[in-house]
N, C-alpha and C positions, 0 to 999 in steps of 0.2 A: 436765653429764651429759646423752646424751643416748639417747634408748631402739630397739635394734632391733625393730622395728614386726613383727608379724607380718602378713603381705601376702596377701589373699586370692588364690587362683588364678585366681577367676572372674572379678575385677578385672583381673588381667591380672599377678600379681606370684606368684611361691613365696615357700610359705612355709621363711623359713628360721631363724624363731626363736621364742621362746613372747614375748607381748609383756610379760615379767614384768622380761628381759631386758635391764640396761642398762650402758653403759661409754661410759669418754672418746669425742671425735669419732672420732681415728685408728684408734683400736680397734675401736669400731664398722665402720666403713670396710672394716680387712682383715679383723674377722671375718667377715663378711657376704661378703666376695668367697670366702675359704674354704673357706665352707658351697658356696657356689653353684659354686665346682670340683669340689667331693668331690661333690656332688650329678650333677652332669652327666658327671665324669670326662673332664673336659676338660684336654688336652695338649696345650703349644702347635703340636703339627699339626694340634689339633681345633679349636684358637678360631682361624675362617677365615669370612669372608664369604659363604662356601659354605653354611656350615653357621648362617649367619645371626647369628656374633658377631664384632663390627666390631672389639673394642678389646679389647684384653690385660688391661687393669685399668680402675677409674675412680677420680678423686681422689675427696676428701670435698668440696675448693668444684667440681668438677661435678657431683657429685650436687646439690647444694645450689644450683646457679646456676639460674632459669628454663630448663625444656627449650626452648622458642624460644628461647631463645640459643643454648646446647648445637648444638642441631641446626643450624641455621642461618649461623651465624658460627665455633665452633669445629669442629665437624669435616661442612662444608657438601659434601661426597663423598658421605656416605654414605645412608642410607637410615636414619632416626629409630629404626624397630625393630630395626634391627642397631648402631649406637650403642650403644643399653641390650641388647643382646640380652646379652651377660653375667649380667644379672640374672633369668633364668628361660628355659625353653624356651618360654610365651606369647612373650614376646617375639621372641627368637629365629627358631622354627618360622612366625610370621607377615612376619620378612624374608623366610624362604623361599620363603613364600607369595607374596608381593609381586613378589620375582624374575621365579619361576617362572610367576605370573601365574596361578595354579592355585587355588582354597581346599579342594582334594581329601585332604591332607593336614591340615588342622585341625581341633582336635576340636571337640565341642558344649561350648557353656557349662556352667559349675555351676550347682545350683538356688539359691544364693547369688546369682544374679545378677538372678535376674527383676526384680526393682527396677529397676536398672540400666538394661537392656533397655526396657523398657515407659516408663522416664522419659523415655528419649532417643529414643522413635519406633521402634524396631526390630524389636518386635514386633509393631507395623501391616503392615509389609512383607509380599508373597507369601511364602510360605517355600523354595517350590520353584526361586524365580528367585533368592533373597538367600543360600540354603544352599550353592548350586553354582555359581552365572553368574558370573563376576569381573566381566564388562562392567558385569553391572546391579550389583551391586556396588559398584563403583568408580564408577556417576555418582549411587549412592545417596548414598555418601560426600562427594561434592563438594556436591550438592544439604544436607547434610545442613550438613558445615564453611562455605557459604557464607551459609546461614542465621543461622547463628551471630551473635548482635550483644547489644549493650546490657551486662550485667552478667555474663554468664555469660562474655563474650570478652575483655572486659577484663581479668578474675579470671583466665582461663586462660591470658595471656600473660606472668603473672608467677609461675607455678606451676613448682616445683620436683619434679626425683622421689622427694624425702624430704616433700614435702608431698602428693604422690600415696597415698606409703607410708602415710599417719599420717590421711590420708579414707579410705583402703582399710579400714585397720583400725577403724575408727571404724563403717563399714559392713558388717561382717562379720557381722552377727545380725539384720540388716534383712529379711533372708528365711526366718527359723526359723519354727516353726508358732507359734508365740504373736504374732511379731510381725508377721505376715501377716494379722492381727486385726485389725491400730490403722493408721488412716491414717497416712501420711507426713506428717512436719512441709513446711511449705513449706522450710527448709530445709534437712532430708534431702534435697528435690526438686531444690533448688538446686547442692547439693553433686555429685549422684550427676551432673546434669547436666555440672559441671564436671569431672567424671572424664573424660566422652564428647568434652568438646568441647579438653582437651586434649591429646588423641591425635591433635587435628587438624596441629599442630603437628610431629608429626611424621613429617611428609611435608617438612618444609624448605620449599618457597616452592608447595609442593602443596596439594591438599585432599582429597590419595583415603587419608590415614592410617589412616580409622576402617573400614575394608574388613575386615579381620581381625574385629574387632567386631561385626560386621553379619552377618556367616556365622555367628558363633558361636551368637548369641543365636537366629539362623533356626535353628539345626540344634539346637540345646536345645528351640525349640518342636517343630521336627519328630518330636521323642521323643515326640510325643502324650502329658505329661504334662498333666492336666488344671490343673496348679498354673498354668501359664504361660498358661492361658486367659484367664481372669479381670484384668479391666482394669484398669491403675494406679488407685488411690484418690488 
């Protein structure tokens, strides 16, 4: 048995189940894609690379296989965020992004995310050059995925997107008002980090994947809430 995960958005996942939720793998698999039809009201004229979803369906060993492989070796055309774009418009709306070369179109992160943001350096960034510029942007992203070494790169090269799903949800209450009290575990810090650095991946033999991220987090600060002020602990 295994449990549809409910997938934060500010993660980068819809949510498309309560995590109380659970059923065979197969099951799992097409309920979830399903949801994420009725959800988007996607026809096959609408699931088009256009619109930032690569693939008609996904199995359950792609979900389950390392996305470095996925992206890399099994469908090495496409663009990492349009691969998974199926599974949420985050994903989706940020191949478009990517395309189009544009971040004018993406929205601000959730306040669920400030963790997130602040663990992986992105809310250090200018916000006026990180919220709008794709150039500064995308050599943020490079500088950011080249960085990357030691435990957190290893870890993220054998991460799946059912093991994305199940840190996402595991992270979903990191930014409530109670728990914005208590410092982060080192491996909260660890974890949230490996969220970041495996989006690097999916750019395929790229390093500008985490571009979409990078805007997000600058335009959730841009909201002048005072929550996102205040420095990782």
């Amino acid at each position: 048995m295994v449990r549809l995960y409910r997938w934060p958005v500010a993660l980068g996942f819809l949510v498309v189940s309560g995590s109380s939720e659970s059923c065979e793998d197969e099951q799992c698999m097409s309920l979830m894609q399903m949801k994420l039809e009725t959800h988007h009201h996607l026809d096959g004229q609408a699931k088009s690379a256009a619109q930032g979803v690569c693939l008609q369906s996904m199995t359950w060993e792609t979900y389950r296989k390392p996305i470095r492989e996925v992206v890399r070796s099994e469908h090495p055309g496409y663009d990492g965020w349009c691969t998974y774009g199926l599974m949420g418009h985050i994903f989706s709306s940020c191949a478009v992004a990517r395309k189009l070369q544009s971040l004018e179109g993406l929205e601000s992160s959730q306040p669920m995310e400030d963790s997130y943001c602040s663990v992986n350096g992105w809310y250090d960034l200018p916000v006026d050059q990180a919220a709008s510029n794709y150039s500064f942007v995308e050599v943020a992203s490079r500088k950011y995925c080249d960085a990357l070494q030691g435990q957190v790169l290893a870890a993220a090269e054998n991460v799946s997107f059912a093991d994305v799903a199940k840190m996402s949800a595991e992270h979903d209450s990191l930014d409530s008002p109670e728990s914005k009290e208590l410092p982060l575990a080192q491996g909260q810090k660890l974890s949230l980090q490996l969220l970041g650095a495996v989006k690097c991946f999916l750019s395929g033999h790229g390093r500008s994947a985490t571009i979409c991220d990078i805007a997000r987090c600058a335009k959730r600060k841009a909201a002048s809430d005072p929550v996102v002020t205040a420095p990782i602990r």
